[in-house]
C-alpha positions in Angstrom: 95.4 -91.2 17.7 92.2 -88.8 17.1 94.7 -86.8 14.5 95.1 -90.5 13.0 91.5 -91.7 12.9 90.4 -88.2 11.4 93.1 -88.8 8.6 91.8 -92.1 7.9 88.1 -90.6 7.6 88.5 -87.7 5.4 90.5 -90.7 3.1 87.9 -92.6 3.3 85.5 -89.6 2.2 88.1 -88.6 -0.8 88.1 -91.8 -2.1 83.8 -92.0 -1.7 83.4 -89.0 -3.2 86.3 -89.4 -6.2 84.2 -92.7 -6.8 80.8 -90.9 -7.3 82.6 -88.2 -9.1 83.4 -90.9 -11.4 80.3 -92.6 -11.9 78.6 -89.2 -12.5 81.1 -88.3 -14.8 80.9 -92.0 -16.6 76.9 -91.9 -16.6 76.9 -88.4 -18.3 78.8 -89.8 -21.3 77.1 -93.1 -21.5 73.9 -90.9 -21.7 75.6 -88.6 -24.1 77.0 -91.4 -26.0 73.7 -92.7 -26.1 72.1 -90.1 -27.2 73.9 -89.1 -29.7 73.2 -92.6 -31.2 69.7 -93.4 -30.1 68.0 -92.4 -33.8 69.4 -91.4 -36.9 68.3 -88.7 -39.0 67.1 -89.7 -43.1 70.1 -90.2 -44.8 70.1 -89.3 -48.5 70.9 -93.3 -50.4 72.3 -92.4 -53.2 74.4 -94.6 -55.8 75.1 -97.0 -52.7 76.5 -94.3 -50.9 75.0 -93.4 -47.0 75.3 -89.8 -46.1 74.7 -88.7 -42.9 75.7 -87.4 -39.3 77.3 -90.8 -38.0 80.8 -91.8 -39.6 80.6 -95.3 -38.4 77.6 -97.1 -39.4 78.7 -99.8 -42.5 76.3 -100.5 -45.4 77.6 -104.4 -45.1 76.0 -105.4 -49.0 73.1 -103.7 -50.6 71.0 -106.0 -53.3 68.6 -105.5 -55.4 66.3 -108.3 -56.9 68.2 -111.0 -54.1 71.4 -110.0 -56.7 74.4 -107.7 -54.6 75.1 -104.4 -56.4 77.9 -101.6 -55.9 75.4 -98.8 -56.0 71.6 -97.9 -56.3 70.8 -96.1 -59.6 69.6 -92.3 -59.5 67.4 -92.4 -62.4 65.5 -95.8 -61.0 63.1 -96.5 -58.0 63.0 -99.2 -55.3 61.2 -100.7 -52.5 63.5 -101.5 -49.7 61.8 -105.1 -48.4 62.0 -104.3 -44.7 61.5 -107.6 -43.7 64.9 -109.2 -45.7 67.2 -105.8 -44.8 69.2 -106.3 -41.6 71.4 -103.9 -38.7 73.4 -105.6 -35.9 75.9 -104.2 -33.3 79.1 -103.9 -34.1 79.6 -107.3 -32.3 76.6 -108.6 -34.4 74.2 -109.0 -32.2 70.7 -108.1 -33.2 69.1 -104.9 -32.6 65.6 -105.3 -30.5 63.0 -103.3 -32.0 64.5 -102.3 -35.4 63.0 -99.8 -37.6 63.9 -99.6 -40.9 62.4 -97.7 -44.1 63.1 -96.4 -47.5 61.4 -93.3 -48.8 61.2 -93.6 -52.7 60.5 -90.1 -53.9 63.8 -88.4 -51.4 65.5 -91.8 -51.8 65.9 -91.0 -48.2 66.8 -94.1 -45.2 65.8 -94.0 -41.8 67.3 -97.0 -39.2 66.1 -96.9 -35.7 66.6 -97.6 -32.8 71.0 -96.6 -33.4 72.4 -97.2 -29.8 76.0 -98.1 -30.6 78.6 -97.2 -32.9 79.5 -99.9 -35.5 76.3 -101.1 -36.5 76.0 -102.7 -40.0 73.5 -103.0 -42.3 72.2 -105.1 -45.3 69.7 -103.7 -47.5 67.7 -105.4 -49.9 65.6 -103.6 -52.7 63.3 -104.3 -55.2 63.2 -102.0 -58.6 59.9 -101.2 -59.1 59.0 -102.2 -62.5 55.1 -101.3 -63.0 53.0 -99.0 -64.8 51.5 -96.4 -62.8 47.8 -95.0 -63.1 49.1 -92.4 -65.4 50.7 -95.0 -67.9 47.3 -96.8 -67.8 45.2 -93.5 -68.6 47.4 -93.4 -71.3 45.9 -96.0 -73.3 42.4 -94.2 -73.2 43.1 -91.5 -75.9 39.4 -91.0 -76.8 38.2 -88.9 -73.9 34.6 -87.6 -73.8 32.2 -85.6 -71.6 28.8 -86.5 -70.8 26.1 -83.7 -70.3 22.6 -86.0 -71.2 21.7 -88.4 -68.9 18.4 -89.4 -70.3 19.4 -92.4 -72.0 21.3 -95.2 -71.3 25.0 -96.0 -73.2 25.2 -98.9 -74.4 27.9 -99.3 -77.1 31.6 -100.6 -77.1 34.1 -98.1 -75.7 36.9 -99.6 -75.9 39.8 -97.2 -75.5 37.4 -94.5 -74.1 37.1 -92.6 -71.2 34.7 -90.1 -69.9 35.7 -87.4 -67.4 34.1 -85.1 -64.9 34.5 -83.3 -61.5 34.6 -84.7 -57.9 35.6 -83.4 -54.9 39.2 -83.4 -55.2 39.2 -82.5 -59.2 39.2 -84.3 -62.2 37.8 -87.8 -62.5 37.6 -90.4 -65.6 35.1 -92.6 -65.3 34.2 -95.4 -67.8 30.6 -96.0 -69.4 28.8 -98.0 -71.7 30.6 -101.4 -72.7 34.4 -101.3 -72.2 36.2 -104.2 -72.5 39.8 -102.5 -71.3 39.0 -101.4 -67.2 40.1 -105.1 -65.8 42.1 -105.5 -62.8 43.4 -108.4 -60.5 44.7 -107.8 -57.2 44.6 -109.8 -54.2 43.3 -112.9 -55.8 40.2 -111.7 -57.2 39.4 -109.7 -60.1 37.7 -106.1 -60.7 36.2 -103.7 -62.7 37.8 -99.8 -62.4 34.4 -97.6 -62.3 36.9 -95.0 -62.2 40.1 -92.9 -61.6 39.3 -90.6 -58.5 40.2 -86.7 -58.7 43.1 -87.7 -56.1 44.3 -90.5 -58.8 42.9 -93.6 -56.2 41.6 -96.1 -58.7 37.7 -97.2 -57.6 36.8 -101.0 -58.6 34.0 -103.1 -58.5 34.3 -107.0 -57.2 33.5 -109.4 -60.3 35.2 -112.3 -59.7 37.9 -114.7 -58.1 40.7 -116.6 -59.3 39.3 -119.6 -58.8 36.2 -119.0 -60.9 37.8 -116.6 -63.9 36.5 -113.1 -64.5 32.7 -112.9 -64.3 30.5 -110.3 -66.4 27.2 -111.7 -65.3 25.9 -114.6 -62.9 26.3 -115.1 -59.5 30.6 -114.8 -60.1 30.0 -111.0 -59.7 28.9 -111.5 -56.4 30.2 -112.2 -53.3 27.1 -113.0 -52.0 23.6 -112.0 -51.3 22.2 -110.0 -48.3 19.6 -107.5 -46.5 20.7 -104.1 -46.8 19.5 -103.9 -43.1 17.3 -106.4 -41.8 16.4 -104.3 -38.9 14.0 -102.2 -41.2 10.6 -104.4 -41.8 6.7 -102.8 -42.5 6.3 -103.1 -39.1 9.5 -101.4 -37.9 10.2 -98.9 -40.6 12.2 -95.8 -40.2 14.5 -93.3 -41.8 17.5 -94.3 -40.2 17.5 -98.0 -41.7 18.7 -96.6 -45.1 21.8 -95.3 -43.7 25.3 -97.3 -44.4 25.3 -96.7 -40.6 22.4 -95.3 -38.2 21.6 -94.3 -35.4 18.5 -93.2 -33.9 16.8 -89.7 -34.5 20.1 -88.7 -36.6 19.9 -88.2 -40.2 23.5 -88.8 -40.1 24.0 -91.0 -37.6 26.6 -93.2 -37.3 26.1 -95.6 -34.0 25.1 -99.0 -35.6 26.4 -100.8 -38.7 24.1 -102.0 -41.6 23.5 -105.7 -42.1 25.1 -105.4 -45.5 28.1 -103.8 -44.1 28.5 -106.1 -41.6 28.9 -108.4 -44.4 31.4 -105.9 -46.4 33.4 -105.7 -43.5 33.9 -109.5 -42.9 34.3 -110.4 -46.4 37.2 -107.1 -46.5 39.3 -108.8 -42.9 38.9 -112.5 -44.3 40.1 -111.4 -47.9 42.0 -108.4 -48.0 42.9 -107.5 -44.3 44.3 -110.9 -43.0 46.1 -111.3 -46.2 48.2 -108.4 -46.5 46.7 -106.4 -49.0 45.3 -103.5 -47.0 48.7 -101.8 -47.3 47.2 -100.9 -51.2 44.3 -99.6 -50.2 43.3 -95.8 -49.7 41.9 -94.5 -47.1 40.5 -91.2 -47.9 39.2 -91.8 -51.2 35.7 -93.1 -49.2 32.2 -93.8 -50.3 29.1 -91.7 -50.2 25.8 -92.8 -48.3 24.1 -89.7 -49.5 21.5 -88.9 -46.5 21.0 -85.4 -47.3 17.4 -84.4 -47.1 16.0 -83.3 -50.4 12.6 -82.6 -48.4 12.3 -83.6 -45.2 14.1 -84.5 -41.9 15.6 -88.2 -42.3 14.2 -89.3 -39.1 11.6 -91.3 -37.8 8.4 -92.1 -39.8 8.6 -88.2 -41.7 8.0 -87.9 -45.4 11.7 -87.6 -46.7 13.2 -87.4 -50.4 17.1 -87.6 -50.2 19.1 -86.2 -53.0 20.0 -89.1 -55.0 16.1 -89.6 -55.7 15.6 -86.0 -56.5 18.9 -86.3 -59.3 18.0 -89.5 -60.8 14.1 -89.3 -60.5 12.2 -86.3 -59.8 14.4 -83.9 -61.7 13.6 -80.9 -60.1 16.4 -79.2 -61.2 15.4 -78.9 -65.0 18.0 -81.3 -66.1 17.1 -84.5 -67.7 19.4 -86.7 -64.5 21.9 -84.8 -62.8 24.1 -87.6 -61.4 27.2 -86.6 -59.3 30.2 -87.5 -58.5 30.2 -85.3 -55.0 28.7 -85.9 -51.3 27.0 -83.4 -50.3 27.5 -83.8 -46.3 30.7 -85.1 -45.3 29.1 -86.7 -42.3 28.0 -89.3 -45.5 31.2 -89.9 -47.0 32.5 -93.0 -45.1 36.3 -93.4 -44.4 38.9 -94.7 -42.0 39.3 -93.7 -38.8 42.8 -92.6 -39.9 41.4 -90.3 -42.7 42.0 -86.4 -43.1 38.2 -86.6 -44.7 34.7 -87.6 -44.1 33.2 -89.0 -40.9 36.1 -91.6 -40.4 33.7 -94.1 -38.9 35.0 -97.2 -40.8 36.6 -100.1 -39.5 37.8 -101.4 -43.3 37.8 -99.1 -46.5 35.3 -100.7 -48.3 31.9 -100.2 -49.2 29.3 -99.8 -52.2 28.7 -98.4 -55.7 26.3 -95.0 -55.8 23.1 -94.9 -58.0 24.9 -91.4 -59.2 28.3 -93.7 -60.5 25.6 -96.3 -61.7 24.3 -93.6 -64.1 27.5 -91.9 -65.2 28.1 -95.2 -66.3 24.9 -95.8 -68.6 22.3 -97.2 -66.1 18.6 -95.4 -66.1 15.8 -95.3 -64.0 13.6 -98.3 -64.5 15.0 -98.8 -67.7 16.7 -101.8 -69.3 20.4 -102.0 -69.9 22.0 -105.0 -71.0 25.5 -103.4 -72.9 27.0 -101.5 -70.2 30.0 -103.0 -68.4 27.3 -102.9 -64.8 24.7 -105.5 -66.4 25.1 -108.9 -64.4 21.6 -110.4 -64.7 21.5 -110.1 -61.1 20.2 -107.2 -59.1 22.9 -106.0 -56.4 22.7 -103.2 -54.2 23.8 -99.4 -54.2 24.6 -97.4 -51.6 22.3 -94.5 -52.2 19.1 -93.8 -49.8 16.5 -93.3 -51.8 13.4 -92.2 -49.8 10.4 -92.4 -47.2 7.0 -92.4 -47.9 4.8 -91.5 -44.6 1.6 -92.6 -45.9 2.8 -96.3 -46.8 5.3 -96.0 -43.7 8.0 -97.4 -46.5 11.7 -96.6 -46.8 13.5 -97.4 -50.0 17.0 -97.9 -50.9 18.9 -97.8 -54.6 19.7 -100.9 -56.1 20.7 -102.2 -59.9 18.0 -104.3 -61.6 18.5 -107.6 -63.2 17.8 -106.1 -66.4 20.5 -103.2 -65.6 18.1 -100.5 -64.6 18.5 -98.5 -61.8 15.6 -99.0 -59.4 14.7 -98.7 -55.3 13.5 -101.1 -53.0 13.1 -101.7 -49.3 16.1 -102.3 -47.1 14.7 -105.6 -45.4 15.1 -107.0 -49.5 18.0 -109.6 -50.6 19.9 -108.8 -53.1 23.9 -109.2 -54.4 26.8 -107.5 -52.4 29.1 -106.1 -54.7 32.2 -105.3 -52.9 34.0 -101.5 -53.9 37.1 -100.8 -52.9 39.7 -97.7 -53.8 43.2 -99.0 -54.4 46.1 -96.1 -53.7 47.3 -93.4 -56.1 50.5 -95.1 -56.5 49.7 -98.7 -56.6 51.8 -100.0 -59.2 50.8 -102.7 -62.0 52.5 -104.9 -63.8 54.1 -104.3 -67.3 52.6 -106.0 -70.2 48.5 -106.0 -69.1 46.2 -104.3 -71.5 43.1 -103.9 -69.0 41.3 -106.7 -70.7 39.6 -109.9 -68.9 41.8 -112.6 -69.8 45.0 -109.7 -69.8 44.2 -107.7 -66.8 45.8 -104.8 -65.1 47.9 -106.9 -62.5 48.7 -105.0 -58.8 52.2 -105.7 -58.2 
């Protein structure tokens, strides 16, 4: 009886232990199974054809323009519309948490999360169509250097571009009176002050839809406001001129400007909440140039920043040395995200310089009315200008109504003329000349 009991529990322990054996055994190729299939690696698309480590996943249909096609063309390039293009089980059941993308330049597709074998796909492309920056460029075949900055430029120049040196290399710029640097995009339209060294495209807000393309007037504008209404000649100081300030910091960073508090709310309402942030770069930046030509940049002390000494005092022998630079990159304001500059903004967007005003024809106190910048309105730059001690005043860059370049204090009102920098390889569409009523068109 003991002999048969004992029998009965080393059974019972075989058939416990060949059980766990089992599910061990099981659980190790589920999770090997699953891992094998969890993500895929980029898969070379080419002529409708998937190659990659996985011999079960089906390409269902692939279309391109909503029309099905047998294969994708090598000498063409498309935009797979994530939001159309489709994976499901094998069982066709949806896949939670899809990930799907297109890389244009390796023609390259990435699907993740891939759990199971089976799973199908529909893709759905758009060809893109567009001219790029470089087929816009194109048109300007009379290219020209400026090295005189003492007068203003005033005629038509049409079909003409100027170039110089920025940061990141060579930059075109436009001055005097074009009539071919028009651009819409997200339902408003723009002037290109120019193509960055990194081939970003800089614009300047002049106009909506609704109201056409505005050259002067208050269509140029998206409003009016204080540069900072925290400066008054009771509370001046240094830091009030900065795009952001902060206490004792010539660079400071802590508080936003009045005027970009406006920026930033016009930028979420019109170009954030609608989608169109996706064209905008994020290194490109704008320059709040702080740097102390003389002084500190703090407090009540006697301070000349640089723009001032370039455009006005020309100390350094030149009749106006404007630049396309900034000279501390705690000044040059980008994304959080970016590689450059301080990365203390919220929303790429921000402000002309009194240095891009004059590349473009404007002059000190001097009056301007045929260059592409003339609205009959004054409007704010971006430049700090200076600090007197004796008068206890801080001034700030601004564009007269008669097109001069000119400084005033901060706790002024005056027009807000958005800037923006629209992405190397924004596309436009075929057929626009650059003109007002035959714009560049964003795609």
């Amino acid at each position: 009886m003991n002999f048969e009991v004992l029998k009965r529990s080393h059974l019972k322990r075989n058939i416990i232990i060949g059980v766990v054996a089992v599910a061990i055994i099981s659980a190790v190729i589920l999770n090997f199974t699953r891992a094998k299939y969890v993500y895929t690696d980029k898969m070379p698309l080419i002529n409708g054809t998937v190659n990659y480590n996985l011999a079960d996943l089906n390409i269902v249909a692939i279309y391109v323009g909503g029309e099905e096609v047998d294969s994708l063309d090598s000498s063409k390039q498309y935009i797979l519309d994530t939001e159309q293009s489709t994976c499901t089980y094998k069982d066709g059941s949806t896949i939670e948490g899809l990930s799907i993308s297109y890389e244009t330049e390796t023609g390259s597709l990435s699907i993740s999360p891939f759990t199971t074998k089976g799973t199908k796909c529909t893709l759905y492309f758009d060809e893109v169509t567009g001219q790029t920056i470089q087929d816009i460029l194109a048109n300007y075949t009379t290219r020209l250097t400026r090295s005189d900055f003492s007068t203003t430029v005033t005629e038509t120049t049409t079909g003409t571009i100027y170039y110089a040196n920025d940061r990141d290399g060579i930059t075109y710029y436009f001055a005097g009176n074009p009539t071919d640097n028009w651009v819409r995009f997200a339902g408003f339209y723009w002037i290109i002050i120019r193509i960055n060294g990194d081939e970003s495209i800089r614009i300047i807000y002049s106009g909506s839809e609704a109201t056409g393309p505005a050259t002067t007037g208050d269509g140029t504008q998206i409003g009016t406001s204080e540069f900072n209404s925290s400066y008054s000649d009771l509370n001046p100081n240094n830091m009030y001129l900065g795009y952001m300030y902060t206490q004792n910091q010539a660079h400071g960073l802590g508080t936003s400007s009045t005027i970009k508090e406006a920026l930033d709310n016009w930028y979420l309402e019109n170009i954030q909440s609608t989608g169109y942030s996706n064209y905008i770069d994020s290194d490109a930046g704008f320059c709040n140039d702080r740097t102390p030509y003389s002084g500190y940049g703090t407090g009540l002390t006697e301070t000349v920043y640089g723009a001032y000494d370039r455009l006005i005092y020309n100390t350094s022998g030149a009749d106006n040395a404007p630049t396309f630079g900034c000279n501390d990159s705690r000044d040059l304001f980008t994304l959080k995200s970016s590689s450059k500059g301080n990365g203390a903004l919220t929303y790429a967007i921000g402000l002309i310089t009194a240095d891009e005003v004059a590349y473009a024809g404007g002059l000190y106190i001097t009056d301007n009315q045929n260059y592409y910048l003339y609205t009959g309105n004054l409007y704010w730059a971006m430049s700090p200008s200076h600090f007197r001690a004796d008068g206890r005043i801080g001034q700030v860059f601004y564009v007269e109504v008669d097109g001069g370049i000119d400084v005033t204090r901060p706790s002024g009102n005056a027009a807000v003329r958005p800037v923006i920098n629209l992405k190397a390889d924004t596309q436009f569409e075929v057929g626009g000349d650059g003109t007002s009523t035959n714009p560049y068109v964003v795609v």
